[in-house]
C-alpha positions, 0 to 999 in steps of 0.5 A, a space after each residue: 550266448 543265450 545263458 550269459 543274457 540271462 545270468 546278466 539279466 540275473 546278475 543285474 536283477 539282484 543287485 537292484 533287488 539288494 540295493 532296494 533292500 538297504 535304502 531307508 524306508 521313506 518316499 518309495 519313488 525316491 528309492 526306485 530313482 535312486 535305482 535308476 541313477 546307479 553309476 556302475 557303468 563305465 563308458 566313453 564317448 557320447 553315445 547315450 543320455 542319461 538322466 539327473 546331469 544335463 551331459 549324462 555324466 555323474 560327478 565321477 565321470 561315469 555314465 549310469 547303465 540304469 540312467 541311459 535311456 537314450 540310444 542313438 543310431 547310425 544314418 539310415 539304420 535301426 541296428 542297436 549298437 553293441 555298446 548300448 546294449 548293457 544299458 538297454 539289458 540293465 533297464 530290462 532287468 529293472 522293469 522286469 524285477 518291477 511289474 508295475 513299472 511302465 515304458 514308452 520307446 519313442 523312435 526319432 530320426 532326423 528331419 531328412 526323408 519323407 514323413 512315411 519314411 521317417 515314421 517307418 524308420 522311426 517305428 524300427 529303431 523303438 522296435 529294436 530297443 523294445 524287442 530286446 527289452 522284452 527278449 530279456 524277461 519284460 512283460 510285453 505289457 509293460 512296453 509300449 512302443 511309438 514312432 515320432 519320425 522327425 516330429 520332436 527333434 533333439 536339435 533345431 540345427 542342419 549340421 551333422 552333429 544336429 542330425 546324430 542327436 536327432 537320430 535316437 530311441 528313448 526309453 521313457 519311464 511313466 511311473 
């Protein structure tokens, strides 16, 4: 099991390598976005957000592993879904073919509980992420969890729905 992530992660590398070898010299943050929002993963439902299009969506319908940097949780849970997880592998492999390359992953839960709880759970679910990130050839130096518990909501409503996107782990790039 442990082969198959690394020959992924490997697999995964390579292909942003080759793909940083064919863009156009110009502007290098251009060229590494372009990285980022690589389409080649195709997934239904709603379960991650990714960046560039406000749904996540390209112009095809499909979601981008790299661009997905949103991952959502079950209620009361820190368990990274295992329909995430190649989207979490490819951006491990991104930042592990890019030393320089730094990342925040934020923990957020919805408004529900008490802020102790709310920041533990928090603390959990940027742990996961992170953890895998790292399991999967990422510098520790190049992550950086934090908890915000139920402080940066997704959605200001009390429905359920408003509560699921509360309910999230953010892989934010810093440069």
């Amino acid at each position: 099991m442990k082969l198959k992530k690394l020959l992924l992660a490997a697999l995964l590398g390579s292909s942003v390598l080759a793909l940083a070898a064919c863009s156009t010299p110009g502007n290098k943050d251009s060229d590494d976005e372009a990285a980022l929002s690589d389409a080649n993963n195709n997934r239904g439902g709603a379960q991650t957000a990714g960046l560039g299009d406000e749904d996540g969506f390209g112009q095809d319908g499909r979601k981008g592993t790299l661009s997905q940097r949103t991952y959502y949780f079950d209620y009361d849970k820190s368990d990274v879904h295992e329909d995430d997880k190649p989207a979490i592998l490819a951006n491990a492999s991104y930042l592990a073919a890019h030393a320089n390359k730094k990342v925040i992953v934020e923990g957020h839960t919805d408004p529900r509980g008490s802020r102790e709880y709310n920041v533990a759970l928090g603390e959990h679910r940027s742990k996961a992420v992170a953890d895998i990130l790292k399991s999967n050839g990422v510098n520790p130096s190049q992550v950086r969890e934090v908890s915000y518990g139920a402080e940066r909501l997704a959605s200001a409503g009390r429905s359920e729905e408003d509560f699921q996107k509360d309910r999230r782990a953010k892989i934010d790039y810093q440069n």
